[in-house]
C-alpha positions in Angstrom: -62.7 -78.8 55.8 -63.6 -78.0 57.9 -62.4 -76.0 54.9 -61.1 -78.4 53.0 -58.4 -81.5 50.2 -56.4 -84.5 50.7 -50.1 -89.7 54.3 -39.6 -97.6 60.9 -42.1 -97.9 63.9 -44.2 -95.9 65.0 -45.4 -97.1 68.2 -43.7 -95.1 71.0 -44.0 -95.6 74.8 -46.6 -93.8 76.5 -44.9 -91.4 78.8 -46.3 -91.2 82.3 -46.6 -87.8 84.0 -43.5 -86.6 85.2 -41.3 -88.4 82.5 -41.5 -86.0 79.7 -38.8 -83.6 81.8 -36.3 -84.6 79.6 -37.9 -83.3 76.2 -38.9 -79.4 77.5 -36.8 -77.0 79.1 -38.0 -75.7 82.2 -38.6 -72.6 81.4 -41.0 -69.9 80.4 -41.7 -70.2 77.1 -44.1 -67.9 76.2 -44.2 -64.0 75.7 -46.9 -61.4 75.0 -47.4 -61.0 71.4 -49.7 -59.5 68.9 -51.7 -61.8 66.7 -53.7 -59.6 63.7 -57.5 -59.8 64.4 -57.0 -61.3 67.8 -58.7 -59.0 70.8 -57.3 -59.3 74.5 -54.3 -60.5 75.3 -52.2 -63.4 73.4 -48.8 -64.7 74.6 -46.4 -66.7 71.8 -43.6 -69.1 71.8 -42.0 -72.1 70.9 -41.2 -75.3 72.7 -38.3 -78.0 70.7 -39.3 -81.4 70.8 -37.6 -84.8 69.5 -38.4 -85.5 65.9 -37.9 -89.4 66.4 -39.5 -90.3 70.0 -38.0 -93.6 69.8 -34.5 -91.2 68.9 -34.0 -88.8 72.0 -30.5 -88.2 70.3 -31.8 -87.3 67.1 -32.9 -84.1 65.5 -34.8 -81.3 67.5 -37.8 -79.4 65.9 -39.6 -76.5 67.1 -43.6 -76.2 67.8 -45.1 -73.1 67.0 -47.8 -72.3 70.4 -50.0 -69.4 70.9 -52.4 -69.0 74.0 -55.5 -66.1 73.6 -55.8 -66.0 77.5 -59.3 -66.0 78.8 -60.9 -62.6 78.6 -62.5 -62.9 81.8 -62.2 -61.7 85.4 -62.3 -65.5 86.9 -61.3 -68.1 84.3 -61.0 -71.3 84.9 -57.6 -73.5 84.7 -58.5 -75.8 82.6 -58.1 -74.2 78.4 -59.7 -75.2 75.1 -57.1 -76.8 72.8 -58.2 -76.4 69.5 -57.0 -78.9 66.7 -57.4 -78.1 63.3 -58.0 -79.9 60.0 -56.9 -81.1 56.8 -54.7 -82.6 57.5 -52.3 -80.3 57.1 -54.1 -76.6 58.7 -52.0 -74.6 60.7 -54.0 -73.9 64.0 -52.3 -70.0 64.5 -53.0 -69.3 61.0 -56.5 -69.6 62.2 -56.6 -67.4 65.4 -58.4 -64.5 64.5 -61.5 -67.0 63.0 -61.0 -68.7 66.7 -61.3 -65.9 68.4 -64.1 -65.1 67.1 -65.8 -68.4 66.9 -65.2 -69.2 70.8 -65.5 -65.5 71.9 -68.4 -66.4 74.5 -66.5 -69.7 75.9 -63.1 -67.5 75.9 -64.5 -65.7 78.7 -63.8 -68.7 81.0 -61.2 -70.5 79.3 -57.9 -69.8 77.7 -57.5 -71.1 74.0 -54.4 -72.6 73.0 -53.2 -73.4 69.6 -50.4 -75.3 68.8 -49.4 -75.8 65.1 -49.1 -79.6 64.6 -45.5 -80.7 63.4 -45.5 -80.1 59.9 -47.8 -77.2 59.6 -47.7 -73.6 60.1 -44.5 -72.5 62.3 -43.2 -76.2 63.5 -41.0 -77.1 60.8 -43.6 -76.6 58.1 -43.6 -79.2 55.3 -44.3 -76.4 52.6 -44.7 -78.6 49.0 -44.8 -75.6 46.3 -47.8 -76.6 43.4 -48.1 -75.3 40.2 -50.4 -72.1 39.5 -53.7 -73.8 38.9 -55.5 -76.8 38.0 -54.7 -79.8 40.0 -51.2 -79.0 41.4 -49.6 -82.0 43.2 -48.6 -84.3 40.5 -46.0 -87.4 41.1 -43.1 -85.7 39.5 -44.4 -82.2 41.9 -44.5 -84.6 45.0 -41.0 -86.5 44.5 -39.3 -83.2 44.1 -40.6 -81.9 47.3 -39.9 -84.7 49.0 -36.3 -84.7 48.1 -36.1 -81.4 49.6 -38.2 -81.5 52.3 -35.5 -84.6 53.4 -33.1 -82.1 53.7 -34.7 -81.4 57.3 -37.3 -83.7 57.8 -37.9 -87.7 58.5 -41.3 -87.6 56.4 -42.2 -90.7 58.8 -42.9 -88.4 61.9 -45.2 -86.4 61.4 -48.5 -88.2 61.8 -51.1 -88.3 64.8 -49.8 -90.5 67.0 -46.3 -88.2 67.0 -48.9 -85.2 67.3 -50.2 -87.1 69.8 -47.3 -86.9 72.3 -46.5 -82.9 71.1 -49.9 -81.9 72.6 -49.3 -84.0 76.0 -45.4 -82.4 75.9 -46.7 -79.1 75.1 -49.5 -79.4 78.0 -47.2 -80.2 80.8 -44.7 -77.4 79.8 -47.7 -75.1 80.1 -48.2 -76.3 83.9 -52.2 -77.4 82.7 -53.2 -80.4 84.0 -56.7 -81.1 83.0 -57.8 -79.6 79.6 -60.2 -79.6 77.1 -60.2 -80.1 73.4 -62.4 -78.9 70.6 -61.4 -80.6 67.4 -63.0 -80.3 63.7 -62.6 -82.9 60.5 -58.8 -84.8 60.9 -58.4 -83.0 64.1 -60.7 -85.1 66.1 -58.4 -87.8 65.2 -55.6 -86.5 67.1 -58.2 -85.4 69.5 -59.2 -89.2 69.9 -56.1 -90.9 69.8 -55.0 -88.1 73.2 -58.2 -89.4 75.0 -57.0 -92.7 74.6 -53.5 -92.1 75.1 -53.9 -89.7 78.0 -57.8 -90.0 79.3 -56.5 -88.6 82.6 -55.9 -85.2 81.5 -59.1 -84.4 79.6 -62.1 -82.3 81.1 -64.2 -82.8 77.9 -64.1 -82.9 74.3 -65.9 -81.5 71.4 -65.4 -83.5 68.1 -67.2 -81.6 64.8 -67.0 -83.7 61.6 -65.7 -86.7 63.2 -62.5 -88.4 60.7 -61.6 -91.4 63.5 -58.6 -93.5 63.0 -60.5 -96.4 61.1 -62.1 -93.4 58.4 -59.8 -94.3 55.7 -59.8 -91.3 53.8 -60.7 -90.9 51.3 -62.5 -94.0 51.1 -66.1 -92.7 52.3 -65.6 -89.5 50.5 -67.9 -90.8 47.1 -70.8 -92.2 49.0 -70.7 -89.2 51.4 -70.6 -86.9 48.4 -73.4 -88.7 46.1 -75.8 -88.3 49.2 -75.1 -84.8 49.6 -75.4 -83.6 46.3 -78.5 -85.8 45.5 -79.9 -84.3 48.7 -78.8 -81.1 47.2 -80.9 -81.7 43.9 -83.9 -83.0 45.9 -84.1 -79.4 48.1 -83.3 -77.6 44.6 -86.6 -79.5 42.8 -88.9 -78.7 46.0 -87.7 -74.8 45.4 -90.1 -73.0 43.7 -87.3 -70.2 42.3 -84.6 -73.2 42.1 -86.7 -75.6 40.1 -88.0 -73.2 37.8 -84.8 -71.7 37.2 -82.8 -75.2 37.4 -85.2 -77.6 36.2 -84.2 -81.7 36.1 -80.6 -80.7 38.0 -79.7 -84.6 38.1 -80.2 -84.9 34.2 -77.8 -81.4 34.0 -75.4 -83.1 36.0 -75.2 -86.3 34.1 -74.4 -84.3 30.5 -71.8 -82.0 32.0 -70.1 -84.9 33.5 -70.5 -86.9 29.6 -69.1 -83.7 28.1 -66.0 -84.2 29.9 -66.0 -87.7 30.0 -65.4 -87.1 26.4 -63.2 -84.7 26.4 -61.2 -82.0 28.6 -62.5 -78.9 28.0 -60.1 -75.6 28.6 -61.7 -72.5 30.0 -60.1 -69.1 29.8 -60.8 -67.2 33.4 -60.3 -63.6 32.3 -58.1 -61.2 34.1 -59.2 -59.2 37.3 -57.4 -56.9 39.7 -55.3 -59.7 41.2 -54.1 -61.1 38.2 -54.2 -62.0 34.4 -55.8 -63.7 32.5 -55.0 -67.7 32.2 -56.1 -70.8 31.3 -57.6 -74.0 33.1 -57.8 -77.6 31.9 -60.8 -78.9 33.3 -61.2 -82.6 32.6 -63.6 -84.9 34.4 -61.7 -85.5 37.6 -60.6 -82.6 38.4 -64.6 -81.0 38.0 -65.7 -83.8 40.2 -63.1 -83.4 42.9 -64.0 -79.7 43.2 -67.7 -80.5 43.1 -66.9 -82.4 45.8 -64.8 -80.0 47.5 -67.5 -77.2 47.5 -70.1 -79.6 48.7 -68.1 -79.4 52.0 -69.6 -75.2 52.2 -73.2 -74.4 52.5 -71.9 -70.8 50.7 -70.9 -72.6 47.9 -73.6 -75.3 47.4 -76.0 -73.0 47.1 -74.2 -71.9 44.0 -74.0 -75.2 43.0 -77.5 -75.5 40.1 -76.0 -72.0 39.2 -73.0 -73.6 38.0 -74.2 -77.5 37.0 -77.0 -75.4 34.6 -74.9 -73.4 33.1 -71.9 -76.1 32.5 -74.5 -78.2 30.8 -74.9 -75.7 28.4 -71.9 -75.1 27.4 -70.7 -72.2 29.7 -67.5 -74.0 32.2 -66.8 -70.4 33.1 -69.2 -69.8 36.4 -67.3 -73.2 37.5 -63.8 -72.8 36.5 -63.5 -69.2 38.2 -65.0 -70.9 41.3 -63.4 -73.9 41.4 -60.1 -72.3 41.1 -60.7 -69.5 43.4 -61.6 -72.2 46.4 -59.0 -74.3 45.6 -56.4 -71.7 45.7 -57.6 -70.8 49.0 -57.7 -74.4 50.5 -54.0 -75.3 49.0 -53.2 -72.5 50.7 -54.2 -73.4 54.1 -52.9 -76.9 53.6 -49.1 -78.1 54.7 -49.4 -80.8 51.5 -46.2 -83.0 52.9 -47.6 -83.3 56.4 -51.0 -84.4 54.6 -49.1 -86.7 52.5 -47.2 -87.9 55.9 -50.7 -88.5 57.6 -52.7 -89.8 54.7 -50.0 -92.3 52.8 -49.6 -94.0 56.5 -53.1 -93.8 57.9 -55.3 -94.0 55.6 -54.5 -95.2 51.5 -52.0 -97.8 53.0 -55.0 -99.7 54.2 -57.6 -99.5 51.3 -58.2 -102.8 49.2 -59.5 -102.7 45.5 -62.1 -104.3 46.7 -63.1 -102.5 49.3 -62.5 -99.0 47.4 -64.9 -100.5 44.3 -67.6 -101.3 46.5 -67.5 -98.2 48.6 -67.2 -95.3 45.1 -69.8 -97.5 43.2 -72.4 -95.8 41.0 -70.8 -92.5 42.8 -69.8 -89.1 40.6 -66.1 -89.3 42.6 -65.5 -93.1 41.8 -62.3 -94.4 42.3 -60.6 -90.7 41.3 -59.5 -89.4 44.5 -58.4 -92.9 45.7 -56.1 -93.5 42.7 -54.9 -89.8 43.2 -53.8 -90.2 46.4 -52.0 -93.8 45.7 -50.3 -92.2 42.7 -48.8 -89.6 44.8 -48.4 -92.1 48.0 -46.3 -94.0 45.7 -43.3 -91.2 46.1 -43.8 -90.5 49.9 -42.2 -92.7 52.5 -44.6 -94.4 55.0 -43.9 -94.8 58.6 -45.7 -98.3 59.6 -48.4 -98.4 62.2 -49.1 -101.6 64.8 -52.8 -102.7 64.1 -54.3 -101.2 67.3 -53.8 -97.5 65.5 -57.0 -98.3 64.0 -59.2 -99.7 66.9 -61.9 -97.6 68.3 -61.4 -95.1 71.3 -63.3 -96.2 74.4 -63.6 -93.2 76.9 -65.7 -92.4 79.7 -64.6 -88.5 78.5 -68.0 -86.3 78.3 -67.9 -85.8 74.3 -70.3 -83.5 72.5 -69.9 -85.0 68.9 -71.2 -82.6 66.1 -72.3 -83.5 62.5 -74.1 -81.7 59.3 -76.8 -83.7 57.8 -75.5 -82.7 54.6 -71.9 -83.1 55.4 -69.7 -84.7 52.1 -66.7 -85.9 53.8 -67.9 -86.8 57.5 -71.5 -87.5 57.6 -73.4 -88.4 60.2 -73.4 -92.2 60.5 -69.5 -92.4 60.9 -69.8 -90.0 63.7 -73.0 -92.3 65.0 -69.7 -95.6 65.0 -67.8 -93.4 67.7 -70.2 -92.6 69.7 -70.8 -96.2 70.5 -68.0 -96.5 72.2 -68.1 -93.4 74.5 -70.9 -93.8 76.9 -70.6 -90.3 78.4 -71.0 -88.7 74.4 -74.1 -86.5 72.9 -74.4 -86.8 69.1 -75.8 -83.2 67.7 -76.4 -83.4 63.9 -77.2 -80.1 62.3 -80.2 -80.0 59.7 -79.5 -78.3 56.8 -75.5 -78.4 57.9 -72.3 -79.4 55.4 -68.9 -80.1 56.9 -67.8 -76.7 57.3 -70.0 -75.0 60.0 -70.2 -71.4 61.7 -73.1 -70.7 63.3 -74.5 -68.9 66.3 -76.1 -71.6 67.6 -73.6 -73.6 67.4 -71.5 -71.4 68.5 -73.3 -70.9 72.0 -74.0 -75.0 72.1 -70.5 -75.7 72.4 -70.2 -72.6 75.0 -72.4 -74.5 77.0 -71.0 -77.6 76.7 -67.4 -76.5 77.9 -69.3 -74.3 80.5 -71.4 -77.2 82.1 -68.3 -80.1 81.2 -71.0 -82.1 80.2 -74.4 -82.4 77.7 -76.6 -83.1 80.0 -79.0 -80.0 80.0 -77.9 -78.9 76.8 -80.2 -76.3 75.1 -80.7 -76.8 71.3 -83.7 -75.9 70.2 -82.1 -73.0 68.6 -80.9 -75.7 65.6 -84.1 -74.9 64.1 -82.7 -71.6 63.0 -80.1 -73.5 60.5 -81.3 -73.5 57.2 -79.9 -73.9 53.6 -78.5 -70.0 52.1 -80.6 -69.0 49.3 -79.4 -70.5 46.5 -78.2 -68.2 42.9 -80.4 -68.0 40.2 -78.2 -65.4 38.1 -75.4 -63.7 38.2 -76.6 -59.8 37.7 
């Protein structure tokens, strides 16, 4: 999530180069600007595209870009586009973590983001939630999508649509090969541009792979049950864990029957950012943000902290967490885009079936499934041709990343893609969730975009990764 939750034709002509003259103005279209926590020098601007492809006469929108130019003496032509996650993150929002995060393969490469339509500053699809618990309820998601109508066809913005922004957006630029570094639903749109445009890409570097075909949230139970099992095992084999946390899975099971009995409201006192107020916590809603913090390392090392404690009668430790994370990953998230991306791509195509047999004997079960139908119910749904969903076959060299641990994306639907691109090297990260910032991964994927390839790829150093302590008490 990488931080975090969770959507009329849609099948557009695939421009060749040259054609997409009539959609940019040829003209410069950026400016130096200054980004807050963004070293060296970054250049801003915006670039109007067509709303409705298959419309040229219909509404224009603007997309937000910003390019941190390469911070070295000889960099090469060919930049780093970075797509985000979510659905639904702004990529500019982000720039300071970026810059930070690709400092050593900025000194070659320029990085360019470019908020997807729908998020950040290209005709943002803000839905406004309530102040805590779970905000987006159907009567919350029809109102916004009454106003968000106002400006927006809610059918265009989704990956394909993102798809041909990126390849518009590249062209105006005057790039013509790049490369693309992609985490969680961004290696969607990163996948669905190497098969729409394999031509222009140098390389690719997909981390927490979400491919067309994931269905989300479909895989999200299993992926979650293994990782927090795998979380109890590592807990029991710690000497300070188990002694403090003793029999986590048994822990688990009551706090999870307290609430299956009843909803439990926890007052989180006041602190210096606001007052006090109360939480409803019912069953769902703890399981989703179990979930949710399984996807940080940080956080699920907090994890027997909070399950002991709840078990015994104190929701506190887990109400202030859980509503201090999900503040801050609503507030990172454009929720209409999501809805515009998930409610087409994804729920549209689950079957009862298929959704009982995958959430089976899982702590999630059917809950985030149901959620997102309920609210898919008030969203309109652009339609998608059946080859949306087929696998990406490219000869693209692809350095495919995935945690061991990871609760969303593990690693053996990142292990499907690979087999269909011959030229890829599959990394998983011991010890790794879905949200990952580490030095050594960090000067990996350097490498990587250094070399254009994964050949001679040094990573011994992944034997530095390793769980963060976990909390015993709170002093």
């Amino acid at each position: 999530m990488a931080t975090r939750p969770f959507l009329m034709l849609l099948l557009i002509a695939i421009y060749l180069p040259g054609s997409l003259a009539v959609l940019t103005q040829e003209v410069d279209i950026l400016a130096p600007c200054i980004i807050e926590g963004v070293p060296g020098e970054v250049l801003c601007g915006s670039l109007a595209v067509v709303e409705n492809p298959d419309l040229p006469a219909s509404r224009m929108i603007e997309l937000n870009i910003a390019v941190l130019t390469a911070t070295g003496t000889s960099p090469e032509p060919d930049p780093i586009f970075i797509l985000t996650g979510g659905p639904g993150q702004s990529a500019i929002e982000g720039a300071a973590r970026f810059a930070a995060e690709f400092a050593m393969s900025r000194e070659h490469r320029s990085l360019v983001l470019v908020d997807q339509r729908g998020t950040g500053g290209s005709n943002p699809l803000i839905c406004t939630p309530v102040p805590s618990g779970d905000p987006f309820t159907a009567e919350v998601v029809r109102a916004c999508r009454q106003l968000l109508e106002q400006y927006a066809d809610l059918t265009q913005y989704t990956t394909l649509n993102a798809v041909r922004d990126l390849e518009i957006v590249r062209e105006a630029l005057g790039y013509g090969r790049i490369n693309l570094d992609a985490g969680s639903y961004g290696t969607r749109v990163a996948l669905a541009y190497m098969k729409h445009y394999p031509l222009r890409i140098r390389s690719a570097v997909l981390r927490g792979v979400s491919p067309t075909n994931y269905r989300n949230p479909l895989p999200f139970a299993a992926a979650g049950q293994r990782a927090l099992d795998k979380l109890f095992d590592d807990c029991a084999a710690d000497i300070q864990c188990n002694g403090a946390f003793p029999d986590l899975h048994n822990s688990f099971k009551i706090f999870l029957e307290r609430l299956d009995e009843s909803p439990e409201t926890v007052v989180i006192p006041p602190d210096s950012a606001q007052d006090s107020y109360s939480v409803l916590i019912t069953r769902d809603l703890f399981a989703a943000r179990i979930h949710l913090m399984l996807y940080s390392a940080d956080l699920s090392a907090r994890l027997p902290y909070i399950i002991h404690e709840g078990a015994n009668g104190n929701l506190l430790p887990f109400a202030r967490i859980s509503e201090a994370f999900g503040r801050a990953v609503r507030s990172q998230i454009y929720f209409g885009m999501q809805l515009s991306v998930v409610c087409a791509e994804d729920i549209a195509g689950i079957t009862d079936e298929h959704a009982r047999e995958m959430t089976s004997g899982t702590f999630l079960g059917l809950s985030q499934i149901n959620r997102f139908r309920s609210l898919c119910e008030e969203w309109p749904v652009a339609r998608l041709t059946e080859t949306f969903w087929d696998p990406v076959h490219s000869e693209t060299p692809v350095l495919v990343i995935s945690g061991d641990l990871d609760p969303a994306t593990p690693p053996n639907i990142a292990a499907e893609v690979v087999r269909y691109l011959p030229s890829a090297y599959h990394l998983i990260l011991p010890q790794s969730t879905h949200i990952i910032n580490h030095p050594c991964v960090n000067s990996i994927v350097a490498q990587f975009l250094v070399d254009g390839s994964a050949d001679d790829l040094d990573t011994e150093c992944i034997g530095s990764i390793t769980r963060p302590k976990y909390l015993i008490r709170v002093e």
